[in-house]
C-alpha positions in Angstrom: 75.5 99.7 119.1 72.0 100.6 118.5 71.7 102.8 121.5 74.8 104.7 120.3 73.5 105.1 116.8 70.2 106.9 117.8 72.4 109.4 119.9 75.4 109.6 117.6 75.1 111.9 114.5 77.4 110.6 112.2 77.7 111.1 108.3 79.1 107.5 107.5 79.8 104.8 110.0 81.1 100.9 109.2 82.3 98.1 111.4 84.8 95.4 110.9 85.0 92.0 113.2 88.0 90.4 113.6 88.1 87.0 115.3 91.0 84.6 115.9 91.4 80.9 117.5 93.5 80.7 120.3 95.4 78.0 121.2 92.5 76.5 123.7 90.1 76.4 121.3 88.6 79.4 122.2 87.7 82.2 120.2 88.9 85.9 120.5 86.7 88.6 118.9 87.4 92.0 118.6 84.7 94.8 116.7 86.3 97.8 115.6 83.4 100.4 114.6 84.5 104.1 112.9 82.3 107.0 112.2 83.4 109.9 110.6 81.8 113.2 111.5 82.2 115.7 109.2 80.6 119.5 111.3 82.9 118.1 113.8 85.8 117.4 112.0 86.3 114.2 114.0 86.6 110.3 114.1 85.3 108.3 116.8 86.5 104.5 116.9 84.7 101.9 119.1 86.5 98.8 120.0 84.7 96.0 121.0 86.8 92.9 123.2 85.1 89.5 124.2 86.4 89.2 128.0 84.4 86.0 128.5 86.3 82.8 129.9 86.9 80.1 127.1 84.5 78.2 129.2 81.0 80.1 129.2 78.8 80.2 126.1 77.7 83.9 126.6 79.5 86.7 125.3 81.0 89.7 127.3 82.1 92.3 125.7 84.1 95.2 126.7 83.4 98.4 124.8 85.7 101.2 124.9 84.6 104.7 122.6 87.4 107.5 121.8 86.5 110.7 120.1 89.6 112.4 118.0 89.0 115.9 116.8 91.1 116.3 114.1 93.5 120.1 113.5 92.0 122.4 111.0 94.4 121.8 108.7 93.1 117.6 108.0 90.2 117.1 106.0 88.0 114.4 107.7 86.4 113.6 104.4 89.3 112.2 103.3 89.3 109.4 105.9 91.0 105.9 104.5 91.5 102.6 106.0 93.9 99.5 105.5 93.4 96.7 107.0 96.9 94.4 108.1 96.3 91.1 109.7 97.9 92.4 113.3 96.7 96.2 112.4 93.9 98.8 110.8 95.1 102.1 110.0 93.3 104.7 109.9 94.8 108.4 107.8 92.9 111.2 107.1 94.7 113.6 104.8 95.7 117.3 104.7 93.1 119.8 103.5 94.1 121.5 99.9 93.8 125.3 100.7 93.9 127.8 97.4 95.0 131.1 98.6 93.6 133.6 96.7 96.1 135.8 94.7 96.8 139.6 96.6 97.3 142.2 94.4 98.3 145.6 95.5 96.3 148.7 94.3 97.1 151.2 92.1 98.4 154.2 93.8 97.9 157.5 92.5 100.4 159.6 94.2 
């Protein structure tokens, strides 16, 4: 993730692993990485998969990167996260918009 960081711009950034034994004794990891960026008004997630056998000692993992730009109308900043034991969900919440009061002028007909 390092090379990503030094290209990514990201005003806040946090990962989560998740690991689970499987019935061979084998372990399944999976890294789940989300940066918010705010100018962009976007989340990118980065899931991480081990795809190595249950018999090799190194590590693969499979990396795959998506980039959601979120409508105007969502606030970014408002980003939360809940983690379930089969799920994370991720919810960013509507902007609050003040319209400003329209008066008409005084006409002097």
């Amino acid at each position: 993730t390092k090379k990503f960081e030094r290209i990514a711009e990201s005003d806040f950034s946090w990962s989560m692993g998740l690991s689970r034994d499987a019935e061979l004794g084998s372990t399944c990891f999976w890294r789940l990485e989300i940066e918010v960026h705010r100018k962009l008004n976007a989340i990118v997630l980065i899931a991480s998969r081990d795809i190595s056998r249950y018999n090799e000692n190194t590590k693969r993992l499979k990396r795959v990167r998506k980039m959601y730009r979120l409508p105007d109308h969502y606030d970014v900043g408002t980003t939360t996260t809940t983690m379930y034991d089969w799920a994370v969900v991720v919810e960013a919440y509507r902007r609050e918009r003040v319209k400003p009061l329209i008066r008409r002028c005084a006409s002097n007909a």
